[in-house]
C-alpha positions in Angstrom: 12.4 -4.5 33.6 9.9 -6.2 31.2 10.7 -9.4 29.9 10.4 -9.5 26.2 8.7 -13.4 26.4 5.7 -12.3 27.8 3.1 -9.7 26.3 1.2 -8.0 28.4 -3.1 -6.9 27.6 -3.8 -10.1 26.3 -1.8 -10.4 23.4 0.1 -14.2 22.2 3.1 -15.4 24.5 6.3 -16.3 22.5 6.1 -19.8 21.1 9.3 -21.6 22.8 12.4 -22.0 19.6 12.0 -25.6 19.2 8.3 -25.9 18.5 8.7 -23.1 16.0 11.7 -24.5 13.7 9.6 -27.5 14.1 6.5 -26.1 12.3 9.3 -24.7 10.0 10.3 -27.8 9.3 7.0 -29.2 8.6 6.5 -26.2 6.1 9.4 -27.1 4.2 8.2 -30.4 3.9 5.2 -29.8 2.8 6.2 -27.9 -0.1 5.2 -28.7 -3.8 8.5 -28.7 -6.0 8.7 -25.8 -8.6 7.4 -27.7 -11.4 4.8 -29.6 -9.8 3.0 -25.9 -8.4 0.5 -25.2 -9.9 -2.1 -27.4 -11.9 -3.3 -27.0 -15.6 -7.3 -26.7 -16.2 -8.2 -28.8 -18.6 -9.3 -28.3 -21.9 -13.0 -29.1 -21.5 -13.7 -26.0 -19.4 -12.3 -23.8 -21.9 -14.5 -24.9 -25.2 -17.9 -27.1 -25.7 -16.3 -30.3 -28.5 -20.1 -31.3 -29.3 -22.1 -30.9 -32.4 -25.2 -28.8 -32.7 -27.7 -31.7 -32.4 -25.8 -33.6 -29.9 -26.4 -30.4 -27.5 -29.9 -30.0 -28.7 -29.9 -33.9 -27.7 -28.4 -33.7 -24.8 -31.1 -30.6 -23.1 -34.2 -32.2 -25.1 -35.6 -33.8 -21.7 -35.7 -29.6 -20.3 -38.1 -27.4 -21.0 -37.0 -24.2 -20.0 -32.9 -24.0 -21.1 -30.7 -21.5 -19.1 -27.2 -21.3 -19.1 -26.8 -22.9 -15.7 -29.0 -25.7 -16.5 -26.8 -26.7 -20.0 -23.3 -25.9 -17.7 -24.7 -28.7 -15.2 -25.8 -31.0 -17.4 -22.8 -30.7 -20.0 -20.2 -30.6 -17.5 -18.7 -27.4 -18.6 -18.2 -23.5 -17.1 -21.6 -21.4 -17.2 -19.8 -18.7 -19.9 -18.9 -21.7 -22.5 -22.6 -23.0 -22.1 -24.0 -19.7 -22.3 -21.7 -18.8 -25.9 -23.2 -22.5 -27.0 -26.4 -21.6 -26.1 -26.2 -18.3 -28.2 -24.8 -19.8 -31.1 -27.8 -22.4 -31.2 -30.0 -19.6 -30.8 -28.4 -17.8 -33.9 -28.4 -21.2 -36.2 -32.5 -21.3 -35.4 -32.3 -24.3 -33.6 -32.8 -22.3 -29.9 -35.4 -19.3 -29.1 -35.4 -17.0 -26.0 -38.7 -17.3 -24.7 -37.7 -14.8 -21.3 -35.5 -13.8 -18.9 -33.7 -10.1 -18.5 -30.1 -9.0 -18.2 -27.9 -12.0 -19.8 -29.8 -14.4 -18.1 -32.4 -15.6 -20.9 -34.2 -18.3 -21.2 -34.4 -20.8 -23.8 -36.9 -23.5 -25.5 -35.8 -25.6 -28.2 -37.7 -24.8 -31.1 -40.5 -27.1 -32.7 -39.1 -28.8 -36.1 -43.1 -28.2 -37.3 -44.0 -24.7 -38.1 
């Protein structure tokens, strides 16, 4: 007869009862409770809450703007710098100078001209 406990070809010997209600235990414990499950992004990844010229501001110092560059700097998610960086673009206060694809490149553009 073979004994169900032990597996033969190399496959994982049967963990003895009290070290697996043990790990059960530990499980249970570990838990979050229902309400506490899940945790809420906040609102700053979601939308950009600066003005126009506090952006422009804020990415003077670079001279070639991409949307990863303004996400790092600003703190926020590379799609809400990207929308920003579009909209400046569309006011006249950004110009693509290059890039391809959806990922342009930007210079602020000179207030002389």
């Amino acid at each position: 007869m073979i004994d169900e406990g032990i597996m033969f070809m190399g496959g994982t010997k049967r963990r003895p009862l009290a070290s697996v209600e043990k790990a059960q235990q530990q499980q249970k414990d570990e838990k979050p409770k229902k309400g506490q499950e899940h945790e809420t992004k906040s609102k700053s990844d979601l939308y950009l809450s600066i003005s126009g010229n506090d952006l422009l501001k804020a990415l003077g110092g670079v001279k070639a703007i991409t949307a990863y560059s303004a996400s790092k700097s600003l703190g926020v998610k590379v799609n809400v710098a990207r929308d920003a960086l579009e909209n400046l673009r569309e006011k006249g206060s950004l110009e693509r100078v290059g890039g391809y694809s959806g990922h342009y490149v930007y210079q602020i553009k000179s207030s002389a001209g």
